[in-house]
Wavefront OBJ file of the C-alpha trace (Angstrom):
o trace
v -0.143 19.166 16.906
v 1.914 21.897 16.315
v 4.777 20.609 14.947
v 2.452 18.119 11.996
v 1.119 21.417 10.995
v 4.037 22.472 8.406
v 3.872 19.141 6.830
v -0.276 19.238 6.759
v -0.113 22.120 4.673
v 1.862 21.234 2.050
v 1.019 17.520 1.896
v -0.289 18.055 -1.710
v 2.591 19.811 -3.476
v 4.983 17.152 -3.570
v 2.467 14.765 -4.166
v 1.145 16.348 -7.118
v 5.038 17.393 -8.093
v 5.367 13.780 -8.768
v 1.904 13.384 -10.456
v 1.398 10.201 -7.709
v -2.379 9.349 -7.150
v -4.315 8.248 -4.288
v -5.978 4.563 -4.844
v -8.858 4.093 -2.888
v -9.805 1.289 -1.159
v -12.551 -1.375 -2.837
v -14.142 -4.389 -1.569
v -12.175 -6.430 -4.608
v -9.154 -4.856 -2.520
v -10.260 -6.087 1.044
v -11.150 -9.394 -0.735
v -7.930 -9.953 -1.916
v -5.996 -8.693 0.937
v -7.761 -11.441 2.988
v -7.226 -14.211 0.469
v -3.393 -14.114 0.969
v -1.402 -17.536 2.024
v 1.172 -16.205 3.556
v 1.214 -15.583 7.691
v 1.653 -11.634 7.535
v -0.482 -10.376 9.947
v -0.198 -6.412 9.089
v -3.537 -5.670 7.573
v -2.291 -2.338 5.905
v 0.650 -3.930 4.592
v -2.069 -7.061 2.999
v -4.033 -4.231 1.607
v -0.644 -2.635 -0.548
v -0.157 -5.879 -1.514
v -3.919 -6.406 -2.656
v -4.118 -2.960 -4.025
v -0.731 -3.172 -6.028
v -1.814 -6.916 -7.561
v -5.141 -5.595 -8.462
v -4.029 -2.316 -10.048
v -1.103 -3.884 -11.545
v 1.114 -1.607 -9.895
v 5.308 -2.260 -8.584
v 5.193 -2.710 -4.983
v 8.772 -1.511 -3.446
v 9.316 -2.387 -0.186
v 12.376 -3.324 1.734
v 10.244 -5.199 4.529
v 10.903 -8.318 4.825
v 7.605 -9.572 6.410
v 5.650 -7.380 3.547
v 8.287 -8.628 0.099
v 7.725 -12.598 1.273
v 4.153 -11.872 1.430
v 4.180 -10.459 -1.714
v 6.620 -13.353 -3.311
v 4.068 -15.719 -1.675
v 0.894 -14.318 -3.586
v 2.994 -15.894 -6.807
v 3.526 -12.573 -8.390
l 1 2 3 4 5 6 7 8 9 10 11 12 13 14 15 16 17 18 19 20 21 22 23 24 25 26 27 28 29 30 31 32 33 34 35 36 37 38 39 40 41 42 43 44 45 46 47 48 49 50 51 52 53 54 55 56 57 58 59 60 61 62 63 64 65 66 67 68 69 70 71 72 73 74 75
């Protein structure tokens, strides 16, 4: 796509401007992701949840589905 190509390119600057990090993805993650209570269906949203629990990292969200999913884990 022509127009993704721009943004492609320089994926890594601002990344790396703000010293973020990837996380990769475990089997202690996928574990956890499928342990959660609550109904939330999204797996990718389960997984930030699992990854951010695990890693003891803040999870900032402002979806709603995603923070009661979260407040159900008993964080």
């Amino acid at each position: 796509m022509p127009q993704a190509e721009p943004l492609v390119q320089g994926f890594h600057r601002p990344i790396e401007g703000e010293r973020w990090i990837g996380v990769p993805v475990t089997i202690e993650h996928v574990l956890a992701a499928g342990l959660f209570k609550g109904r939330h269906r999204d797996p990718f949203d389960r997984m930030l949840a699992a990854q951010a629990r695990l890693e003891d990292m803040k999870l900032l969200t402002d979806d709603r589905a995603l923070a009661a999913l979260v407040a159900s884990s008993g964080w």
